[in-house]
N, C-alpha and C positions, 0 to 999 in steps of 0.2 A: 578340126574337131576330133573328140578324140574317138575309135570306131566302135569300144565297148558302149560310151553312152548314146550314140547312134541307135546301135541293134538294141538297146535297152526301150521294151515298147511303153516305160511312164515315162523315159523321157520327154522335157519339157512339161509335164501336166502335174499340174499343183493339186495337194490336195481336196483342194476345194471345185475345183473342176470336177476333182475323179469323185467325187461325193453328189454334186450337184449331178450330174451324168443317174448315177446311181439311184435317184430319190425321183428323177424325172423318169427313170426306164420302170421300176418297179416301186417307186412311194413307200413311203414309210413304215406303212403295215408290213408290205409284203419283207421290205428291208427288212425289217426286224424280227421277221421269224426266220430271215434266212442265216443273217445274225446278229443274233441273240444278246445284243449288250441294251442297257437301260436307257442309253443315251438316244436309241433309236427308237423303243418302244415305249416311253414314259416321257409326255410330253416335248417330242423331236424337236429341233431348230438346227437349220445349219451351223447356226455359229455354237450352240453348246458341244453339238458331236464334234466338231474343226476343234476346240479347245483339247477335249477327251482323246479325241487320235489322235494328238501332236507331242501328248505325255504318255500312252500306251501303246508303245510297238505292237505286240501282239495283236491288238484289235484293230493297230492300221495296217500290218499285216493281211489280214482276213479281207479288210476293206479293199484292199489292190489286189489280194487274187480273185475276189468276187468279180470284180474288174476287168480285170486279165480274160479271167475264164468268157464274162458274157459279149467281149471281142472277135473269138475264135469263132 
């Protein structure tokens, strides 16, 4: 295996994991004031936000250091 994706701590973790993780530690409200996109504060569903982050880097961006960060 190769040791970059090793030390890499999403590896193996699907989007939808690192979302679900997300929505179970802090729900939806609190998600979406932390950030700020419509997908998360206007009528939320997993499956609409999973659609939305897998065509806007930037907001799935956010979404894994939000991630990252509540790990440490």
């Amino acid at each position: 295996m190769d040791k970059e994706q090793e030390s890499n701590p999403l590896h193996r973790m699907t989007l939808e994991k690192i979302l679900n993780s997300l929505v179970e530690n802090y729900g939806w409200e609190e998600l979406g004031r932390r950030i700020n996109i419509r997908c998360f504060t206007y009528d939320p569903s997993i499956k609409s936000s999973l659609k939305f982050l897998r065509k806007t880097p930037w907001a799935r961006t956010k979404v894994e250091k939000l991630f990252l960060s509540r790990r440490d």
